[in-house]
FIVEXDO-82819 format. One record per residue (C-alpha): residue in one letter; x, y, z. Coordinates in steps of 0.02 Angstrom, whole numbers, plus 50000, padded with zeros to 5 digits. Last residue first. Layout:
BEGIN
+-------+-------+-------+-------+
: kolnu :    c1 :    c2 :    c3 :
+-------+-------+-------+-------+
:     A :     X :     Y :     Z :
...
+-------+-------+-------+-------+
This chain:
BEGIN
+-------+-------+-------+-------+
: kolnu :    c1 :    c2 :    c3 :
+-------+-------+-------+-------+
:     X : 55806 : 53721 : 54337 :
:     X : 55799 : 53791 : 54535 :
:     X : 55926 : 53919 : 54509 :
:     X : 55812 : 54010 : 54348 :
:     X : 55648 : 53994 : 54462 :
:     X : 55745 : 54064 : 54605 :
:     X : 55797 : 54223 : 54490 :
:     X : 55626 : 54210 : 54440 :
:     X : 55541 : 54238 : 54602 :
:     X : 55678 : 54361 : 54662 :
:     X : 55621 : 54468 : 54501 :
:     X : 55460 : 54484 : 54543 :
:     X : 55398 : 54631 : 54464 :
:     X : 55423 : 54738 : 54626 :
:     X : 55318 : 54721 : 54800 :
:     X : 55327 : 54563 : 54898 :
:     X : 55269 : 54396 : 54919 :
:     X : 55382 : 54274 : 54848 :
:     X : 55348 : 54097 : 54887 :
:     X : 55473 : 53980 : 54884 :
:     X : 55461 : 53769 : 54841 :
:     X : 55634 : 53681 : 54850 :
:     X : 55672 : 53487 : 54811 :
:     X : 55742 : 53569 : 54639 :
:     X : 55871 : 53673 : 54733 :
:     X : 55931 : 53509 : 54853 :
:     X : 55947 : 53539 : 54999 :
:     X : 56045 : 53577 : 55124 :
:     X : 55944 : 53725 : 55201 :
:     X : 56073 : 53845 : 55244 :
:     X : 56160 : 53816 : 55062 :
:     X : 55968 : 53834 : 54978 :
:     X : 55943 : 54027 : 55102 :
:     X : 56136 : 54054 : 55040 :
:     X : 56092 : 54022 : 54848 :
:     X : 55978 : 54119 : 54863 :
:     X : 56042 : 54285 : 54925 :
:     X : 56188 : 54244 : 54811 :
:     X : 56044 : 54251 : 54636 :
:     X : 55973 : 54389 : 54727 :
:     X : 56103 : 54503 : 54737 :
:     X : 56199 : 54443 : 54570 :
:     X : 56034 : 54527 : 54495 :
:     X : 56055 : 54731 : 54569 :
:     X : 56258 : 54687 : 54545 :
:     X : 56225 : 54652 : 54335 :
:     X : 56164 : 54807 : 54313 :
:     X : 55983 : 54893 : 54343 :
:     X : 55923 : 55051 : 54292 :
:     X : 55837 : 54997 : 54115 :
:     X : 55740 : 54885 : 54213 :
:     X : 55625 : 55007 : 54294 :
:     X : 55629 : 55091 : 54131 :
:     X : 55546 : 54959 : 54035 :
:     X : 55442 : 54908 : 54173 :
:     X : 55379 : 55084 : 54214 :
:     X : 55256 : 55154 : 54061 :
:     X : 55182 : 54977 : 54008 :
:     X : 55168 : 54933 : 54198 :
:     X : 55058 : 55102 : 54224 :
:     X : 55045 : 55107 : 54419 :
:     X : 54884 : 55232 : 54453 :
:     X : 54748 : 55114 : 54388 :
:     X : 54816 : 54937 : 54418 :
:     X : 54934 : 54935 : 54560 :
:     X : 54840 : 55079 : 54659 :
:     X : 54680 : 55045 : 54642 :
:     X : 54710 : 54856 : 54679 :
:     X : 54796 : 54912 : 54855 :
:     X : 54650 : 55028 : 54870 :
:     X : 54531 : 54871 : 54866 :
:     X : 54623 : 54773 : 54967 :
:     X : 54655 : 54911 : 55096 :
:     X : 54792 : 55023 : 55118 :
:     X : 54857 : 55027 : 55271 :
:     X : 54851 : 55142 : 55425 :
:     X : 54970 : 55104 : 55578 :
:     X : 55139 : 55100 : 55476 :
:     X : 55262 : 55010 : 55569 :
:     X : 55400 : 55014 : 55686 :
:     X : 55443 : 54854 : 55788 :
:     X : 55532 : 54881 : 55939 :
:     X : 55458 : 54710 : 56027 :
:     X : 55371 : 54785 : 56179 :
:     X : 55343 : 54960 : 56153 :
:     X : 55277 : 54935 : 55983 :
:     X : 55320 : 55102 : 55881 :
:     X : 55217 : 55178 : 55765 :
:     X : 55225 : 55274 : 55606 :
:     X : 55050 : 55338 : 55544 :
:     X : 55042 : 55403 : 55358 :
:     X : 54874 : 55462 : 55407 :
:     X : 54670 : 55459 : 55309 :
:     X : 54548 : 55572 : 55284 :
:     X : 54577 : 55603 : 55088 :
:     X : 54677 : 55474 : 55036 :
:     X : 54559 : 55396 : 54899 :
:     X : 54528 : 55602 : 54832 :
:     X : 54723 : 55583 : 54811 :
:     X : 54706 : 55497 : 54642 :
:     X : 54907 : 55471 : 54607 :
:     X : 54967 : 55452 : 54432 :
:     X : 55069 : 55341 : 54327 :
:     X : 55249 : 55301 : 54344 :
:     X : 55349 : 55472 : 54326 :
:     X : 55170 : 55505 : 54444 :
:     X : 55191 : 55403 : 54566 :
:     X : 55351 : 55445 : 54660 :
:     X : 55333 : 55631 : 54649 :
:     X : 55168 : 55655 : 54680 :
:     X : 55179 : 55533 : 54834 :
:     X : 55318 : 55602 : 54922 :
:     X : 55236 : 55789 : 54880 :
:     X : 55079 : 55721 : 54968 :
:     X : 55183 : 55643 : 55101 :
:     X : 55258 : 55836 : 55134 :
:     X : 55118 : 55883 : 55120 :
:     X : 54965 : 55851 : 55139 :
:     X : 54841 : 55723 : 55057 :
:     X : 54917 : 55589 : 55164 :
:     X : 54893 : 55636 : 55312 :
:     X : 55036 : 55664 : 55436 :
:     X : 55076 : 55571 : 55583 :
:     X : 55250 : 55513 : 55662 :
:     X : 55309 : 55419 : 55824 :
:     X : 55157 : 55357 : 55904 :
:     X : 55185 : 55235 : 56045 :
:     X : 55104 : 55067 : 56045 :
:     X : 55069 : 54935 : 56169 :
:     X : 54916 : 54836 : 56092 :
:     X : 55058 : 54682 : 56072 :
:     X : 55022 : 54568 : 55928 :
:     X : 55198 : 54518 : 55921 :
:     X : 55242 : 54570 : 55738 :
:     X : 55089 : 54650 : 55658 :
:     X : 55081 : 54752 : 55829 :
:     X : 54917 : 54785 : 55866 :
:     X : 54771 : 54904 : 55837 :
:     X : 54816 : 54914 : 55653 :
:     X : 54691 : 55040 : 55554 :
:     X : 54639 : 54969 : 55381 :
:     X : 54617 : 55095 : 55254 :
:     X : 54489 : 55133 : 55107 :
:     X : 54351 : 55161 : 55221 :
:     X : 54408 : 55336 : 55277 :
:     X : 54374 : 55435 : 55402 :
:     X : 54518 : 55380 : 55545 :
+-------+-------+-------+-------+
């Protein structure tokens, strides 16, 4: 790997095991993930492939826990790159939840209610933490429950 805008994994990100088949590779400025990525980002932005440039979309497998993951991530700075100059929020969060009915939102609200049910307590006694990707919906569905 060429470029400093990735992370390569060496281990499994689930049990840390260095066993690792390779299952899929294809950079990123080719297609067909350069298609993928043209035609997911750019409805909501744009996509600077000149930061992909020397870099995979790496599937592996760890041969000890099954795990499949992507070997070569996005670094912190790419990751910022990406949410703030090639994701326009004014262009995609009214559409984004334009989409959605009332199913998409009773999801979360029963997803959390079962995770409070399973741990008997009380909803205001609760702290979560919602790390994800999305506009953080689950967050305020749980923020809505806990009131």
């Amino acid at each position: 790997m060429s470029n400093p805008n990735f992370i390569e994994r060496d281990k499994c990100p689930a049990c840390t095991s260095g066993s690792l088949k390779k299952i899929y590779q294809n950079p990123f400025d080719k297609p067909p993930i350069k298609d993928y990525l043209k035609s997911f980002y750019t409805p909501q932005g744009k996509v600077e492939f000149e930061y992909l440039e020397g870099a995979n979309y790496s599937l592996y497998q760890c041969e000890d826990c099954g795990l499949i993951f992507q070997k070569e991530i996005p670094n912190a700075g790419l990751m910022e790159r990406l949410y703030e100059c090639w994701i326009e929020p004014r262009k995609v969060f009214p559409q984004y939840h334009k989409q959605y009915k009332l199913g998409h939102y009773s999801h979360h609200a029963q997803e959390i209610i079962q995770i409070i049910a399973y741990l008997k307590a009380l909803p205001s006694s609760l702290t979560f933490f919602d790390f994800g990707m999305g506009w953080g919906e689950w967050a305020l569905m749980v923020k809505s429950i806990r009131m």
